[in-house]
TORBA-809638 format. One record per residue (C-alpha): x, y, z; residue in one letter. Coordinates in steps of 0.05 Angstrom, whole numbers, plus 5000, padded with zeros to 4 digits. Layout:
N
    c1    c2    c3  r
     X     Y     Z  A
...
//
This chain:
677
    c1    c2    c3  r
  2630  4938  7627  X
  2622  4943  7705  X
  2634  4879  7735  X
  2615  4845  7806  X
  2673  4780  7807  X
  2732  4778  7767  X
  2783  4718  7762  X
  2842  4725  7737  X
  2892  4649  7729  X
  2968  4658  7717  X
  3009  4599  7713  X
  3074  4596  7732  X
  3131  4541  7725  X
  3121  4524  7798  X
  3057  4557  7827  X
  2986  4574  7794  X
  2966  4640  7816  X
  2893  4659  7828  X
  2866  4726  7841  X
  2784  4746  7854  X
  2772  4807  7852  X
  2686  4819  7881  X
  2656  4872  7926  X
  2691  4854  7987  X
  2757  4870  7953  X
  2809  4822  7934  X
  2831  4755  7962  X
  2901  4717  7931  X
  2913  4641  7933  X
  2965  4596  7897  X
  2962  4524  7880  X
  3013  4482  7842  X
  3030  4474  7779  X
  3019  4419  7733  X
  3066  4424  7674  X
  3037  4362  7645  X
  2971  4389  7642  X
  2972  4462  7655  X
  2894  4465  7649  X
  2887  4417  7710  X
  2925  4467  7751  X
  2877  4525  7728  X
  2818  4486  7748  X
  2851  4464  7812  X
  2856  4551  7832  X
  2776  4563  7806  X
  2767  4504  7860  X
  2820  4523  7912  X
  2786  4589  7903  X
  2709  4567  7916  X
  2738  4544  7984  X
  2779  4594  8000  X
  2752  4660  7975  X
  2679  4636  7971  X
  2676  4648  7908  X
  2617  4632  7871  X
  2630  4610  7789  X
  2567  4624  7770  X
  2577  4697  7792  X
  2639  4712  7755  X
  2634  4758  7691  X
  2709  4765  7669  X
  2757  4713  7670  X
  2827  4725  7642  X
  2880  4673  7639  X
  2955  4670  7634  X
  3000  4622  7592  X
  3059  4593  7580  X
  3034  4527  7537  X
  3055  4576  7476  X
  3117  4588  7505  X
  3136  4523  7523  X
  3111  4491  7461  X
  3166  4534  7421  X
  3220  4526  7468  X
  3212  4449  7473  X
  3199  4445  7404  X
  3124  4407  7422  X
  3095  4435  7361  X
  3042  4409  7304  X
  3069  4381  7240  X
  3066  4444  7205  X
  3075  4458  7116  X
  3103  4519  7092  X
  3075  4549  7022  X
  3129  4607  7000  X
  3143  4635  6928  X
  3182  4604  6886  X
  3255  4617  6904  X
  3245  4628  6976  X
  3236  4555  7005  X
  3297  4564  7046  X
  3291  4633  7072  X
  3267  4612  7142  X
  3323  4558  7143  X
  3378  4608  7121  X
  3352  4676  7163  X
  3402  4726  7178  X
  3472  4741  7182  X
  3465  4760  7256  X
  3497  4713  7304  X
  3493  4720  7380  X
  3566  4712  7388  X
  3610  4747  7341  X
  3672  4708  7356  X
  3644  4640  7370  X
  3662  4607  7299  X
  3622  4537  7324  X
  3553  4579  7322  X
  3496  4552  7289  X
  3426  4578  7274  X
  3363  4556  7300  X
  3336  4495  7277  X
  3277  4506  7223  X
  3211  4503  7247  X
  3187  4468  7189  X
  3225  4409  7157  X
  3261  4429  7089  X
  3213  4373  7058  X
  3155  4400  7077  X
  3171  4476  7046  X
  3131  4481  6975  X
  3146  4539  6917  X
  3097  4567  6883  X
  3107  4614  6817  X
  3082  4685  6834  X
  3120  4748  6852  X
  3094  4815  6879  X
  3141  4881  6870  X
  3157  4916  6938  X
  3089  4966  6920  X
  3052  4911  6910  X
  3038  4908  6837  X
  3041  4833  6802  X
  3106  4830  6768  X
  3092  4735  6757  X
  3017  4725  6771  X
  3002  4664  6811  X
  3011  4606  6769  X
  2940  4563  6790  X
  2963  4503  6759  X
  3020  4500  6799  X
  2996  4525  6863  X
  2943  4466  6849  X
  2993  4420  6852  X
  3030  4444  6911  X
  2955  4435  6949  X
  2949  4362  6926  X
  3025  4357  6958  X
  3008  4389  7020  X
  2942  4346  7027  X
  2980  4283  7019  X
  3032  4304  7071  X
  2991  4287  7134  X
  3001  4367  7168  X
  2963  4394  7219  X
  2982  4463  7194  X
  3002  4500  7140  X
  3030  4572  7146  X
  3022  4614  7077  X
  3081  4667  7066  X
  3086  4693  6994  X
  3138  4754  6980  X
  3111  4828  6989  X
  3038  4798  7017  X
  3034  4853  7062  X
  3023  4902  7004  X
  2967  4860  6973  X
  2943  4793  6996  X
  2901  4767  6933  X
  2955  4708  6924  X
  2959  4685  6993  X
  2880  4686  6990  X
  2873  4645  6930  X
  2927  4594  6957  X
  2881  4579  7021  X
  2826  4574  6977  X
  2865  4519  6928  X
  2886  4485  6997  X
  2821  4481  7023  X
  2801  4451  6944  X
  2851  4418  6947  X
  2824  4376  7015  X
  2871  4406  7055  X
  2839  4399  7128  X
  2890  4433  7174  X
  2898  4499  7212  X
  2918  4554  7160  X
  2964  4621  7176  X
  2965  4670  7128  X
  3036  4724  7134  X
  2976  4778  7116  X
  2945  4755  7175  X
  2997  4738  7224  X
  3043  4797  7210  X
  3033  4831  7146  X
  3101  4871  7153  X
  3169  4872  7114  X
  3229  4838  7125  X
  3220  4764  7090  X
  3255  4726  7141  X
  3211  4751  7213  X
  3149  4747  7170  X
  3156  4679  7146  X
  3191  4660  7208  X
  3136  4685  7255  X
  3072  4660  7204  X
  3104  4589  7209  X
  3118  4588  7284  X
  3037  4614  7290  X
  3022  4554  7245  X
  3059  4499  7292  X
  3029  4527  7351  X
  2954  4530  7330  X
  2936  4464  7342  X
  2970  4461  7411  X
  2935  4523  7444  X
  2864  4501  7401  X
  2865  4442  7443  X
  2895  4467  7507  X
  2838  4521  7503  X
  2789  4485  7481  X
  2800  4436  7544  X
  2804  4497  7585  X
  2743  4532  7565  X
  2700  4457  7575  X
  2731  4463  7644  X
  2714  4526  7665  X
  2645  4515  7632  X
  2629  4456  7670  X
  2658  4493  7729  X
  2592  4532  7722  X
  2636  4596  7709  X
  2597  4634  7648  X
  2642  4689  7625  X
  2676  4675  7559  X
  2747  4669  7576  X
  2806  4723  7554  X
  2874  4705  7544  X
  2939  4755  7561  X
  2979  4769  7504  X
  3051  4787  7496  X
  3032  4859  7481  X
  3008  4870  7555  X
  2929  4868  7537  X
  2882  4820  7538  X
  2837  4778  7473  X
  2783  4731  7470  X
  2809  4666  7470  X
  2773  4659  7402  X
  2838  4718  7380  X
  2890  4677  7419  X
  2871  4601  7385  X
  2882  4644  7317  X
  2939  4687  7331  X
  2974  4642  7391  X
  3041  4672  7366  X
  3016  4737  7399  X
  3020  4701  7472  X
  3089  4673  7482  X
  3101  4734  7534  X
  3034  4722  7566  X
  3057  4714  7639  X
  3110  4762  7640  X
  3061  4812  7605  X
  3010  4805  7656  X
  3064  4813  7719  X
  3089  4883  7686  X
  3027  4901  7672  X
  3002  4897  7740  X
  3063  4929  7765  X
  3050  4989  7727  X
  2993  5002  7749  X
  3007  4985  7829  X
  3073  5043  7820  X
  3025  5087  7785  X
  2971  5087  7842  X
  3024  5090  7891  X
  3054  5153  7844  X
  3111  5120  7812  X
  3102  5120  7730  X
  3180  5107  7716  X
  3197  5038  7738  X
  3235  4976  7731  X
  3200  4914  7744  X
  3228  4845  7769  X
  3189  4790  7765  X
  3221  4734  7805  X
  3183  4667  7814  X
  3206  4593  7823  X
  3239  4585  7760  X
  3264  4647  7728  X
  3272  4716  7729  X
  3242  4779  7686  X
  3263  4841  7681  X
  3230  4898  7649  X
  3223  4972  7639  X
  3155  5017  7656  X
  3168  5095  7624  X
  3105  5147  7630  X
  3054  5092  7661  X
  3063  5043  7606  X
  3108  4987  7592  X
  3154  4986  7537  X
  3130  4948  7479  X
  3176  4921  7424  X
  3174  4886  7364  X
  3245  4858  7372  X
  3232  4801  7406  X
  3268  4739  7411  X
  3243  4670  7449  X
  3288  4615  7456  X
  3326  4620  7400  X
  3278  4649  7344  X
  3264  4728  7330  X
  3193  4735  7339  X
  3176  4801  7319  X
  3103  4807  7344  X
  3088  4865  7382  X
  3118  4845  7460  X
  3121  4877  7530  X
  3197  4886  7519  X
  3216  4837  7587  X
  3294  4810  7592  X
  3285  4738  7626  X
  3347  4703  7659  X
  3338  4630  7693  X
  3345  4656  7766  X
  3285  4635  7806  X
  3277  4610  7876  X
  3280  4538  7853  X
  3349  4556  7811  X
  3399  4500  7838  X
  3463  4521  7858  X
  3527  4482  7824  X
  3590  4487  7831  X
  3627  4465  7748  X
  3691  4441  7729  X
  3736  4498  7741  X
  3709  4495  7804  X
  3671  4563  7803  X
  3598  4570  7844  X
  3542  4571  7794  X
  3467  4590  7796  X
  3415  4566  7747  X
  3399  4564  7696  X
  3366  4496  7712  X
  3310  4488  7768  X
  3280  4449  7816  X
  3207  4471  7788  X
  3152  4458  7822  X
  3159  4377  7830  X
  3213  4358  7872  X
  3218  4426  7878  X
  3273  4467  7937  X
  3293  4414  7989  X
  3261  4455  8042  X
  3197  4447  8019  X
  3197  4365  8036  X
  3176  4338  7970  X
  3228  4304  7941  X
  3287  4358  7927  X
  3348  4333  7936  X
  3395  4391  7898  X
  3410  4454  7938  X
  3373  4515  7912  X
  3362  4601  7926  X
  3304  4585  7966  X
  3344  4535  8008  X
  3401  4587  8015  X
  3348  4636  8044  X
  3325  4579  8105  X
  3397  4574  8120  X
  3408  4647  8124  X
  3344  4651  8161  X
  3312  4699  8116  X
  3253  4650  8098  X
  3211  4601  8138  X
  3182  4548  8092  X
  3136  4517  8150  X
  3092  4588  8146  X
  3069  4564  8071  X
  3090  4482  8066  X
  3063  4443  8120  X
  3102  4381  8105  X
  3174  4431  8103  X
  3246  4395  8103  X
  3284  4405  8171  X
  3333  4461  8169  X
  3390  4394  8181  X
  3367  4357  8118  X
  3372  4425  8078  X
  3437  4438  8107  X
  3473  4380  8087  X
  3449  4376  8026  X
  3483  4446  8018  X
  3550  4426  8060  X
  3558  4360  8007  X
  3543  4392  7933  X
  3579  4466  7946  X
  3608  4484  8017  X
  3657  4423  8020  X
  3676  4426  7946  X
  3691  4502  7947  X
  3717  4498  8027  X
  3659  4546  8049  X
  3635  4543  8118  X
  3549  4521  8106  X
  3538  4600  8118  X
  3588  4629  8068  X
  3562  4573  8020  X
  3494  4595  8028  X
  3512  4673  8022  X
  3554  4657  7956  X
  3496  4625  7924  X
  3446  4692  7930  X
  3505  4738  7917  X
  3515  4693  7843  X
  3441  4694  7834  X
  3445  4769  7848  X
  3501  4797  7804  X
  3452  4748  7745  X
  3388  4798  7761  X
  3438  4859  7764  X
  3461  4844  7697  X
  3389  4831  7671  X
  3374  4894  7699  X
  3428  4927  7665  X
  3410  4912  7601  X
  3335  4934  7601  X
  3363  4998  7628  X
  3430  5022  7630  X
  3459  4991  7564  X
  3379  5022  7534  X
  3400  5090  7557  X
  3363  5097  7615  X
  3390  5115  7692  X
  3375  5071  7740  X
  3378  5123  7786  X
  3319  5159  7757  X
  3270  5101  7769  X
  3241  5059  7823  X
  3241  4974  7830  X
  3171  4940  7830  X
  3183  4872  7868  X
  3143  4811  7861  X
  3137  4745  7853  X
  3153  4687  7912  X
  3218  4708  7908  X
  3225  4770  7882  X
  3228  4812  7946  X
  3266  4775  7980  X
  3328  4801  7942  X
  3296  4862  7910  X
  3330  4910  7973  X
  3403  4885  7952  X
  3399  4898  7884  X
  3366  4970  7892  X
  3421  4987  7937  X
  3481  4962  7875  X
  3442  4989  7818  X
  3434  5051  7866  X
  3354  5056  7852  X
  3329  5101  7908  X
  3261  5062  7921  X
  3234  4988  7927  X
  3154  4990  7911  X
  3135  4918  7942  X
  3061  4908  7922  X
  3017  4872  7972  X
  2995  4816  7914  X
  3067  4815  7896  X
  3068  4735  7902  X
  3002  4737  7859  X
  3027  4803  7816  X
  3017  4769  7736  X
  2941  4747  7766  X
  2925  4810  7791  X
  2956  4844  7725  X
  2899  4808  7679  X
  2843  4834  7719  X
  2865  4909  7708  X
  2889  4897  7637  X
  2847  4925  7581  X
  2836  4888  7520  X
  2876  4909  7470  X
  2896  4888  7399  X
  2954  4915  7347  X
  2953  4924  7285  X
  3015  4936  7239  X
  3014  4939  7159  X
  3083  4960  7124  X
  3079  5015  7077  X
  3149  5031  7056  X
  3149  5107  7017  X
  3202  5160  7029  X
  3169  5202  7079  X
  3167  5261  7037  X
  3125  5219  6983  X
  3065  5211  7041  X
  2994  5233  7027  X
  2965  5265  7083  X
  2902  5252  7064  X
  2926  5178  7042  X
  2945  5160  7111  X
  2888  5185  7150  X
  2842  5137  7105  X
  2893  5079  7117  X
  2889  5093  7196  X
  2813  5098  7190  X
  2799  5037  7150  X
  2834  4989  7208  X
  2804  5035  7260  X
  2744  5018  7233  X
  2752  4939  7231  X
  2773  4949  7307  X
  2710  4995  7323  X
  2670  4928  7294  X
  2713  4888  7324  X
  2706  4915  7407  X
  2633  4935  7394  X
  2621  4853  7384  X
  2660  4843  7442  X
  2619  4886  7497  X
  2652  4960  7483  X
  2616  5020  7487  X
  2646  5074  7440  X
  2660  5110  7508  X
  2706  5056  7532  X
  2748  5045  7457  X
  2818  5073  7449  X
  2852  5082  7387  X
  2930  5108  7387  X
  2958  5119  7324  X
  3034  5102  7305  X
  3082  5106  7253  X
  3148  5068  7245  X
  3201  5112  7208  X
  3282  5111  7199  X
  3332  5142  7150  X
  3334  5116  7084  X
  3388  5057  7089  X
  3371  5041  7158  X
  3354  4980  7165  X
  3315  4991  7235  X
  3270  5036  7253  X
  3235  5081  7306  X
  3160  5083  7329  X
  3134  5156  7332  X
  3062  5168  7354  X
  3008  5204  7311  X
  2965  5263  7332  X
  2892  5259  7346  X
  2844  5279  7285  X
  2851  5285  7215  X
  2937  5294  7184  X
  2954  5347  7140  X
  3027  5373  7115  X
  3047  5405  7189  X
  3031  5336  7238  X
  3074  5306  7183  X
  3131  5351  7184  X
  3122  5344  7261  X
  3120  5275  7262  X
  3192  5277  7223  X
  3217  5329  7273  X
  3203  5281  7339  X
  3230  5222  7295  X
  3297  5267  7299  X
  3291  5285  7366  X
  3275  5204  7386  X
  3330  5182  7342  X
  3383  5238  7384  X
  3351  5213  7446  X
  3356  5140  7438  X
  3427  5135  7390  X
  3461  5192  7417  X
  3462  5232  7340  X
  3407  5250  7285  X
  3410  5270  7213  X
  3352  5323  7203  X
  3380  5335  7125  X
  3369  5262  7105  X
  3319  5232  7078  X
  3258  5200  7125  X
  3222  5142  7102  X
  3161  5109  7127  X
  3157  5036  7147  X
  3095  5005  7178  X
  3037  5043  7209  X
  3009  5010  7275  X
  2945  5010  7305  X
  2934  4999  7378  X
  2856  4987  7396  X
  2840  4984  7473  X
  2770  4961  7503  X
  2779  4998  7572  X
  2764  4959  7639  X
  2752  4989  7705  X
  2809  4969  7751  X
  2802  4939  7829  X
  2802  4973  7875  X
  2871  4973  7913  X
  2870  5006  7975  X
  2877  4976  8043  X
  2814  4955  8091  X
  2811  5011  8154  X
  2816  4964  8201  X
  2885  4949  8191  X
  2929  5012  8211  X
  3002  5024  8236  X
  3063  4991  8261  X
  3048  4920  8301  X
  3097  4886  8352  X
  3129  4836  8311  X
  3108  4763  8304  X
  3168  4736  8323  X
  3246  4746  8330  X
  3297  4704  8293  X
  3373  4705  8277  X
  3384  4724  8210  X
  3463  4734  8172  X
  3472  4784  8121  X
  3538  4793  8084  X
  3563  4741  8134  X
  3546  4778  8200  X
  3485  4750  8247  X
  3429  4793  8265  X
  3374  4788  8321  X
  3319  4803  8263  X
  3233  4815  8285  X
  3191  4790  8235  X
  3129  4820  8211  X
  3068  4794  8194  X
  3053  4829  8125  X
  2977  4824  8131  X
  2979  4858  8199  X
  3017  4919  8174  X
  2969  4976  8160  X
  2981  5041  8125  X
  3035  5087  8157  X
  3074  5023  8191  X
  3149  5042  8191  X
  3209  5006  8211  X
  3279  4995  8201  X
  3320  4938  8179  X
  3348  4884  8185  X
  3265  4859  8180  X
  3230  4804  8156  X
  3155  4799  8133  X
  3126  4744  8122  X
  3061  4740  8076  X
  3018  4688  8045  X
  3052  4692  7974  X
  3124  4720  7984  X
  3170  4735  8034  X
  3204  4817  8039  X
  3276  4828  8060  X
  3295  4890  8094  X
  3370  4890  8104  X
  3410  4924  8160  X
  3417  4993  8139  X
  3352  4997  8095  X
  3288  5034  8117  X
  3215  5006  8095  X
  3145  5035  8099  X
  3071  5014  8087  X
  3032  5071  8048  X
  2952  5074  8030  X
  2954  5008  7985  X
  2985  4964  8025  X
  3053  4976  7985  X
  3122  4960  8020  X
  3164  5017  8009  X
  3224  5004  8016  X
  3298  5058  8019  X
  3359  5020  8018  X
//
């Protein structure tokens, strides 16, 4: 699997990030986004990149891509005419959901719209027990029927969910087969498939949002892997997933439910491993770009991964780099609402207008525009065609100085104080209010904006380190070239713990780790370079969630079971504060995780660039509404060992780090700002 030039292709609401990784190291470019076509703005990088970084397409062997067109799709509701085929009984189950709400007290709340129209939900008679036995055998007459009513419907998709699936599929597998009889020529999803797991209402609800968003990443894809084709690039393209790995694109056009965190997954993937090099494994993350703002949390090396999920307004519970996102991003335009309070987000400028300092259009005050006037940021040093500093400020004085009776200043140092007490909170929540200190972990920085205001919040949250990483603009591209391939695999099982067969659930594990053996061999895997981790979801009988406990290596007997049960205790104290060792454990879902392992760039700096340079520049700076004579750095001229003290600016190609007045920083071996506030 060694490899001589790797691409990888994020794309962001504002920017496209490219990264190419070859011999001579790594070189980092961005070009903008196109949300109307996001595969123009991929192509536009592989180009931007031949001039740029030299970069030859034929040479490139791995190519790795990052997408929101899933995301969107589902947010904006741009998805396929979709069917839904469900036994008999449980047509509305994906309309009615659960009892949850997101406000307790709010008596006007309504659930999320149904992905697929009540009209186009079919029955069909069957019934499974929750072991999986046949308690109504599928009724083929009917379930012929239903197919001639789902051909005649004019779908481009058709999700399958029958009851209990997950403990035997031979109905959902004869129903695709009467479709396809049937003349039925759309995309199908099967819940066995898509997430063969319990709980009726995710299942379904997560098999028809895969269904609806099939045909949109097929074609996106498929116009994306023509372009990079006739690009002359030959490596068959991979696709991030939410999970944090990378799959074919082949695995992403038939499971595109599995990549609505694929940009966020990418950035705090790559910010692992950047704090692990550098010696940090316990981390937060903060992924700040033009347009929002995620959060996450990095414990032991790896990133947490949930299956809890929720995008937009639908529970998607797909395995998922567990990342908080809040709409706080550079281009977030500052308001001021009726009760005449200064708001933040969550709506942006994007990348077209865009911030009004950037000259193309903008006409709404925003963060980044806040930062010119505090003279953090200079947009001239990455927009040629830049607003004047006059035009930016009265745009600023009109919509929220005057209205609040700020002075321009005070206006601008309100709006990043709102914007910052929104990523504190986000922060919060993926750590504090999850039961983890704050205190006990560092802050990886990136994105455009990210470190600009990374500093301030270490400094409230009381973090004691900021871990800037020198691709921090380009951080989600970088992640997909150091990202292993990995898939997931999760089948529900539920037995009382006690009831469990040793010898039962070694065969289970070894049956899909064979599949996934298959499955990476086909894709380019030597068996030295396959992972398999081996997982068990358990909780107390009653529960109705559950906790992921890992396996040991090898074959299970009566002991690893009891010892399994023991850390399920011990997670359970840890994580809820109590445990119940006398009652009764039950198994849930076992879960796979296959890796294909890649060989990571290379990180560390060039020799040639070493210590602590005179600074480019001096400029006058406020923070917390005092000026400051403040040298700025040019971040590609700081070498390994470069100290200084703030109030600093450096400037680099992709983002922009603050060092406020009281705050040390540092450069160590990869090129990392480190900074103590």
């Amino acid at each position: 699997m060694e490899t001589d030039t790797r691409v990888g292709v994020d794309v962001g609401g504002t920017f496209t990030d490219v990264v190419v990784a070859d011999a001579d190291g790594l070189a980092t470019l961005k070009v903008p986004s196109t949300p109307d076509a996001p595969d123009r703005g991929v192509l536009d990088g592989v180009d931007a990149a031949g001039e740029a970084a030299d970069l030859d397409p034929t040479a490139v062997d791995f190519f790795a891509h990052g997408t929101t067109v899933a995301t969107n799709a589902l947010l904006e509701r741009e998805w396929a005419e979709t069917a839904l085929v469900t036994t008999e009984g449980f047509r509305d189950a994906v309309e009615i959901g659960r009892q949850t709400r997101p406000d307790l007290y709010d008596l006007g709340a309504e659930k999320p719209s149904p992905v697929v129209d009540r009209d186009r939900r079919f029955e069909v008679p069957e019934r499974l027990d929750h072991r999986g036995e046949v308690v109504e055998p599928l009724d083929t007459d009917a379930a012929r029927e239903v197919a001639r009513a789902v051909a005649d419907a004019d779908v481009e998709s058709v999700a399958v969910a029958f009851l209990f699936a997950f403990e035997d599929d031979a109905h959902e597998r004869r129903m695709a087969t009467l479709l396809r009889e049937a003349g039925v020529d759309a995309e199908l999803s099967l819940s066995s498939d898509v997430l063969p797991e319990i709980r009726e209402y995710e299942r379904t609800l997560a098999t028809t949002i895969n269904a609806a968003l099939k045909p949109v990443m097929n074609r996106y894809l498929g116009r994306l892997e023509d372009g990079i084709a006739s690009a002359g690039v030959p490596a068959a393209m991979q696709v991030m997933q939410s999970n944090g790995g990378v799959a074919s694109a082949a695995a992403a056009r038939e499971r595109p439910v599995n990549t609505l965190l694929s940009g966020p997954a990418a950035g705090v993937r790559g910010a692992a491993h950047v704090a692990g090099v550098a010696g940090f494994e316990d981390v937060l993350t903060m992924d700040m770009g033009g347009t929002s703002c995620d959060v996450s949390l990095v414990r032991d090396g790896d990133p947490v991964v949930s299956t809890e999920g929720t995008v937009g307004e639908y529970p998607v519970n797909v395995p998922m780099v567990d990342v908080h996102t809040i709409g706080a991003g550079g281009g977030s335009v500052a308001w001021v609402d009726e009760g005449g309070s200064l708001r933040v987000g969550p709506r942006s400028a994007g990348a077209d207008p865009g911030p009004i300092c950037y000259g193309r259009g903008g006409t709404e005050p925003t963060v980044t525009d806040a930062h010119l006037l505090l003279g953090r940021i200079d947009p001239g040093a990455f927009f040629e065609e830049s607003a004047d500093e006059a035009t930016v400020r009265e745009a600023v004085r009109e919509r929220v100085a005057d209205p609040l009776d700020l002075s321009v200043t005070a206006a601008a140092q309100g709006i990043l104080d709102v914007a910052n007490a929104n990523m504190e909170r986000a922060l919060r929540v993926v750590s504090v209010e999850r039961g983890h200190d704050p205190r006990d972990f560092s802050l990886v920085a990136y994105g455009g904006a990210g470190p600009l205001h990374a500093a301030e919040l270490a400094a409230e949250l009381d973090v004691p380190r900021v871990v800037v990483p020198r691709s921090a603009g380009v951080l989600s591209a970088l992640g997909l070239l150091i990202s292993d391939v990995v898939y997931e695999d999760g089948v529900s099982a539920v037995r009382p713990w006690s009831e469990v067969d040793p010898a039962d659930l070694t065969e289970r594990f070894e049956s899909l780790i064979a599949e996934r053996r298959d499955h990476l061999a086909d894709e380019g895997y030597p068996p030295e370079r396959r992972r398999f981790e081996r997982a068990v979801d358990l909780r107390y009988r009653g529960q109705s969630f559950d906790l992921r406990v890992p396996l040991p290596d090898g074959p299970l007997d009566d002991d690893a079971l009891a010892a399994v049960a023991d850390r399920f205790h011990e997670r359970h104290e840890r994580r809820y504060g109590h445990a119940s060792p006398g009652e009764p454990v039950e198994l849930v879902t076992l879960r796979l995780r296959s890796r294909g392992v890649v060989d990571p760039p290379a990180l560390a700096m060039a020799d040639e660039v070493a210590g602590t340079p005179a600074p480019r520049t001096t400029r006058t700076a406020s923070f917390d509404g005092e000026r400051h004579d403040t040298p700025v750095y040019d971040r590609g001229a700081l070498g390994p060992g470069a100290e200084l003290d703030g109030p600093a600016v450096i400037e680099g190609t992709e983002s922009t780090v603050v060092v406020p007045p009281g705050a040390a920083a540092s450069v160590d071996d990869m090129g990392n700002v480190v900074i103590e506030p």
